[in-house]
Each structure stands twice: as C-alpha cells, then as structure tokens.
C-alpha positions as CSV (number, residue, x, y, z in Angstrom):
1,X,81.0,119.2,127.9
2,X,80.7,115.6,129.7
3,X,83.9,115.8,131.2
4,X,82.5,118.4,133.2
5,X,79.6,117.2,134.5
6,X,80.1,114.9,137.9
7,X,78.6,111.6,138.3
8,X,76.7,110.6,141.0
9,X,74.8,107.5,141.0
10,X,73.8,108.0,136.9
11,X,74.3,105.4,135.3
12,X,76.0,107.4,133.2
13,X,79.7,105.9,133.9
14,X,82.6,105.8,132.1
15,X,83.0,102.5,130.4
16,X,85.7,101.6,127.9
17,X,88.0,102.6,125.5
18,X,87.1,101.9,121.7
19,X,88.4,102.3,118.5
20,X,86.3,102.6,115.5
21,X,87.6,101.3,112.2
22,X,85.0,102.7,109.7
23,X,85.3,104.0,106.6
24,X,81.5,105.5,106.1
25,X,82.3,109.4,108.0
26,X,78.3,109.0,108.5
27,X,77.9,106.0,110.5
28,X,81.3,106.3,111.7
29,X,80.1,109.9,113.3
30,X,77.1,107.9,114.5
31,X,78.2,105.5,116.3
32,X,80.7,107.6,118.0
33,X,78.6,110.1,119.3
34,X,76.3,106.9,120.1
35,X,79.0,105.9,122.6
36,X,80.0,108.9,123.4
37,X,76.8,109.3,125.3
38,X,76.9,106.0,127.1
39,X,80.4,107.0,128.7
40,X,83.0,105.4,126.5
41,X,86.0,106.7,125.4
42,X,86.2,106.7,121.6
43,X,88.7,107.0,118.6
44,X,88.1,106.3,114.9
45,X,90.1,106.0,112.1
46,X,89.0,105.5,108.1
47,X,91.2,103.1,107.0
48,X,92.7,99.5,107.9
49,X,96.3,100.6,108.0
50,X,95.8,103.2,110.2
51,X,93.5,101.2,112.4
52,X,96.6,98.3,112.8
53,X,98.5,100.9,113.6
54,X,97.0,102.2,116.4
55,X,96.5,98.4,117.5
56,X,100.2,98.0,117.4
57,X,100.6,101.1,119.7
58,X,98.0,101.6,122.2
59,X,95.6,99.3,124.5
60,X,92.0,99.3,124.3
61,X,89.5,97.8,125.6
62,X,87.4,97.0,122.6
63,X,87.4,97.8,118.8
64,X,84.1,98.3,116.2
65,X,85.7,97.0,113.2
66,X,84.1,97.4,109.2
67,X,85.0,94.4,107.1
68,X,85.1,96.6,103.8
69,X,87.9,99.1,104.1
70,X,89.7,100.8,101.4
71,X,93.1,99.6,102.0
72,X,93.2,96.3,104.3
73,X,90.1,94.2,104.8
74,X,88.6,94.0,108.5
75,X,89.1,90.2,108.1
76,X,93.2,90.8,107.3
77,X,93.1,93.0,110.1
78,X,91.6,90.6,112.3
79,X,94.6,87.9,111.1
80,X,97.6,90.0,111.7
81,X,96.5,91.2,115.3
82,X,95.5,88.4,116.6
83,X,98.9,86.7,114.7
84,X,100.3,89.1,116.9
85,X,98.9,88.5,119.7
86,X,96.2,90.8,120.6
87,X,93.6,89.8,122.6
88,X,91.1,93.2,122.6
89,X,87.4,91.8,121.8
90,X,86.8,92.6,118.2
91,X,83.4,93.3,117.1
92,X,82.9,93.3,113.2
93,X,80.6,95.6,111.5
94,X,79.4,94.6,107.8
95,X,76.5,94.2,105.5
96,X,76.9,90.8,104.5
97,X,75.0,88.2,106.4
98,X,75.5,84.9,105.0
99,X,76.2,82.6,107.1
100,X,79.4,81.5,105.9
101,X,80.6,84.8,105.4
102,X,79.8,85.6,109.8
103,X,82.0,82.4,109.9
104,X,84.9,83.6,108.0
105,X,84.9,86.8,110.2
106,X,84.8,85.0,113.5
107,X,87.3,82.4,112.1
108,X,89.6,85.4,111.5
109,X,89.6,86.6,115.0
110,X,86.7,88.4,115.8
111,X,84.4,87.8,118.5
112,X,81.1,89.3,117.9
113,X,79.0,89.7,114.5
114,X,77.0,92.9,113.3
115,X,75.1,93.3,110.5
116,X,74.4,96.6,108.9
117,X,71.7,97.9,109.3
118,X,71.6,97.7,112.9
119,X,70.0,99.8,116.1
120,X,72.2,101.4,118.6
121,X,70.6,99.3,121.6
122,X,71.8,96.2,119.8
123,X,75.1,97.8,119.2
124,X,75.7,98.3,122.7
125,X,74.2,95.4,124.5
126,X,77.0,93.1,121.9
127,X,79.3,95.6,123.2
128,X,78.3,95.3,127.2
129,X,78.6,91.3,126.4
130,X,81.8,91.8,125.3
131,X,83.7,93.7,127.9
132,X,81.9,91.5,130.5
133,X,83.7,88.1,128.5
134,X,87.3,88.7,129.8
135,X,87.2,90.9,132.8
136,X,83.9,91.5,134.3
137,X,83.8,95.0,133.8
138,X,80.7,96.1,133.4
139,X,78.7,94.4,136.3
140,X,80.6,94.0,139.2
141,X,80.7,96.3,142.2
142,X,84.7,96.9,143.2
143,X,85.6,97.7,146.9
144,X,88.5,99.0,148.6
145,X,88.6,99.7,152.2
146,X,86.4,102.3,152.8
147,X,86.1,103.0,149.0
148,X,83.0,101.5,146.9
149,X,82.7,101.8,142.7
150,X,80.0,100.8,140.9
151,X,81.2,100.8,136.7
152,X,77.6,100.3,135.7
153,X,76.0,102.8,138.1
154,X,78.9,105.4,138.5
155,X,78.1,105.2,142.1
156,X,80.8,106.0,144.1
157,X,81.0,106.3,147.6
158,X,83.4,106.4,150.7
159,X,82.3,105.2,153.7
160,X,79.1,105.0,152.8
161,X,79.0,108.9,152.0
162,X,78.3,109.4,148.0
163,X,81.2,110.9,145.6
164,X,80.5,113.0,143.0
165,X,83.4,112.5,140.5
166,X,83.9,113.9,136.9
167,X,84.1,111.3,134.0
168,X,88.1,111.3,133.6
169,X,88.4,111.3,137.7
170,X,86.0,108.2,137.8
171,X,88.0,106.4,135.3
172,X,91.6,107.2,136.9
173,X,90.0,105.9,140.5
174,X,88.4,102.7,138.6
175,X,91.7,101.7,136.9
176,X,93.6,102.5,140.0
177,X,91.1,100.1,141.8
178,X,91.9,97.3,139.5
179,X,95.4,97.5,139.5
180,X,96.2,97.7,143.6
181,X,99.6,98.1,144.4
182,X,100.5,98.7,141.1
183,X,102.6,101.3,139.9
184,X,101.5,103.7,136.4
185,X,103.4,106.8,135.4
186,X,101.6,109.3,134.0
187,X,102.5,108.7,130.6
188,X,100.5,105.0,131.5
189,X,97.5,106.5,132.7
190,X,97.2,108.7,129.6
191,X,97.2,106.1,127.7
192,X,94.9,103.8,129.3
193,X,92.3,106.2,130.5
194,X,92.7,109.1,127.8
195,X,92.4,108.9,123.7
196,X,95.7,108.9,121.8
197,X,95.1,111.9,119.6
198,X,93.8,114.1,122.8
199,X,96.1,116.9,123.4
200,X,96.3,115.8,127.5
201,X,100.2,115.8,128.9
202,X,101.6,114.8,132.1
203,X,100.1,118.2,133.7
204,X,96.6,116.8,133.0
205,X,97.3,113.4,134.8
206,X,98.6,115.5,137.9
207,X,95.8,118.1,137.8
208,X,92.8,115.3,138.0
209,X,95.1,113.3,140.3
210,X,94.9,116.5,142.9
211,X,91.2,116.6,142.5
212,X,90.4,113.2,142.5
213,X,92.3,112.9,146.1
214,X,90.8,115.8,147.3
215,X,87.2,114.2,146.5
216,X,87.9,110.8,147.8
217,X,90.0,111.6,150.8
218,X,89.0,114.7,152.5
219,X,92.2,116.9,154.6
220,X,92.5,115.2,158.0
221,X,92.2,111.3,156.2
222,X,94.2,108.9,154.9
223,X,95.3,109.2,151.5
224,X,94.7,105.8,149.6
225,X,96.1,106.9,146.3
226,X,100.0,107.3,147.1
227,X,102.4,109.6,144.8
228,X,105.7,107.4,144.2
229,X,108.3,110.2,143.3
230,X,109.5,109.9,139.9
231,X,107.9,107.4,139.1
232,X,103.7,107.4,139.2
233,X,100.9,106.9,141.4
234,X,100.1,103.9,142.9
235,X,96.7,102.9,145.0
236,X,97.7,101.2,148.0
237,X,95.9,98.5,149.6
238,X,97.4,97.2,152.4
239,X,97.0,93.2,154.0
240,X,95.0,94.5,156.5
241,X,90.9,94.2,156.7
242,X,90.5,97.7,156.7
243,X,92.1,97.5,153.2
244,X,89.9,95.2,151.6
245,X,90.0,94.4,147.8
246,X,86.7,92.5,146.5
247,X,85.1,92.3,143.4
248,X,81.5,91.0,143.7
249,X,78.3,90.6,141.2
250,X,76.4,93.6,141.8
251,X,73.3,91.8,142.0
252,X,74.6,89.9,145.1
C-alpha cells in the first residue's frame, strides 16, 4: 500500500485532494489510479447530484469534472457552486472541442479545458497549473524553524537531517505548516487531509499525530506540534527567529 511506504526526497509527495465527477467507470478508474500514483488524494462519484453534494460538504483542493453526466450537466454544476460561492479550481473533462463550446464551460465556472482524448502527462501538468494559481502549492519550499518541506520533492528535513515520513504523516505536517498557530480538531484534519468515504475516525488522527511527532521531534527536543486539550492540535510558531515561517520559490 502507498500509505505505507515513507518518503524521502521522492518526488513522490502527497499533493491534493480531488474529486472526480465521471460518469465513464473506465476512464473514471483511469484517472484515479493515474493520480493515485502521483500522490493525490482522490474521490469519485458517477453522477452530477452526488458530485454537488459532496461540494456542498467537504473542501477540496481541486475537482476533474465531465460535462456529460446523466443527471445534472458539468456546466449546471459549474453554475450552482460557484453561485454559491465555491472557489476549488474546476477542471472540465469532455469531448467536444469547439471553440464556443470551451467558452461556454469556462464562462460557467471552470478554470481549465480538457478534451477527451487526452494523455495523463497533459492531465496532470493542467492539474500542477492549477493548484499553483491560488496558493502556490506545488512549487514552493515551506520552512519552519528548524523544520524544511518541500511539496514537490517530499523532502523533509529537520535541521538539516532528512525525514522519512509516510504519505498521510507528510500531509498532516504540510497542512499544519500552512496554517501556523492555527487550531484543527481532529474531525478538521480528517477532513482536509483524508477522503470522505475512508473509514479513518478520530483514533487515526491521534495515531499518525504520535508518529509524526516522534519523527520530526526526537525525545529530548522541543515539540513544535502542540496538543490543545479538547480541542485539536495546533503547530506553533513562535515571534522569535528560531521560529521562522517562510515560503520561498524553490528554485531560489
């Protein structure tokens, strides 16, 4: 299984969280597995109602959206979430390729255009361009006091010294490092960092929280990632230079 394989430097890092609204099981399969393989986290549904729904309910970080679905079109989709104010990148998926017709989807909501047939590299260098467009975060390196994460790489190191980290521990230390000071209960972090239908509770949060501290802050340092009781976890970054938050290109 991935989950169980550490990263170290692979470039194998664990990217985003997608949703795939596809009704075609094949290429729905596909690309899943596709992404999969490059790190993200994935859902997919078949149908437009159940793909609003999960919109309406839980964050992601991008969603792989058909135009034709059985039920509600991807372009009616489009409308009503970004009617209601969702701002996820949306790239559509479809076969048509008039230009009038990548209008009417980008018009609608979406920001990227696909047409089927397509190859995977394409797939996810539109999808690398998108996550860069709001937040930067596929490129930049993130640094925390001692504490250094590279997304694109999956380096990450502590005082220079390289940390070998499992796919969900990298992803709960790179949304921690975002969100300094912040406070998530575990409820939060499952579901920002883990898929909606997963069977993961509370007890999972708290079992890769242990190991994760373990990993990045050895017995006998300080612990960076603070337990708030009751309430969640929190990673705190003090005013201090030895607590240093930066976000910088990596090619600089």
């Amino acid at each position: 299984m991935l989950d169980n394989v550490p990263l170290v430097c692979s470039g194998l890092s664990f990217m985003a969280k997608i949703l795939i609204i596809e009704d075609d099981p094949d290429l729905c399969n596909k690309v899943r597995d596709w992404l999969t393989r490059e790190r993200h986290s994935v859902e997919t549904v078949n149908n437009g109602g159940e793909g609003l729904g999960r919109l309406r309910f839980y964050k992601y970080e991008l969603v792989i959206l058909d135009w034709n679905l059985p039920d509600l079109t991807g372009l009616e989709i489009c409308k009503e979430y970004r009617s209601c104010g969702g701002r996820t990148p949306i790239l559509m998926l479809t076969g048509k390729g008039e230009v009038k017709d990548k209008t009417s989807g980008l018009d609608a909501g979406a920001d990227d255009y696909l047409t089927k047939p397509f190859h995977f590299e394409e797939l996810s260098s539109r999808i690398k361009a998108l996550l860069r467009r709001p937040a930067g975060l596929v490129d930049e390196v993130i640094k925390v006091g001692n504490l250094t994460l590279e997304p694109a790489s999956g380096c990450v190191q502590n005082a220079g010294a390289p940390v070998a980290l499992l796919p969900k521990e990298f992803a709960l230390l790179q949304f921690l490092m975002r969100h300094p000071n912040q406070i998530f209960s575990a409820d939060a972090l499952l579901e920002r960092i883990w898929s909606s239908d997963s069977d993961s509770s509370a007890n999972t949060v708290r079992t890769y929280m242990y190991t994760l501290r373990k990993k990045i802050c050895p017995r006998g340092t300080a612990q960076i990632i603070q337990t708030v009781h009751g309430v969640g976890y929190k990673l705190e970054v003090s005013d201090g230079a030895d607590k240093e938050l930066q976000e910088v290109g990596a090619g600089q």
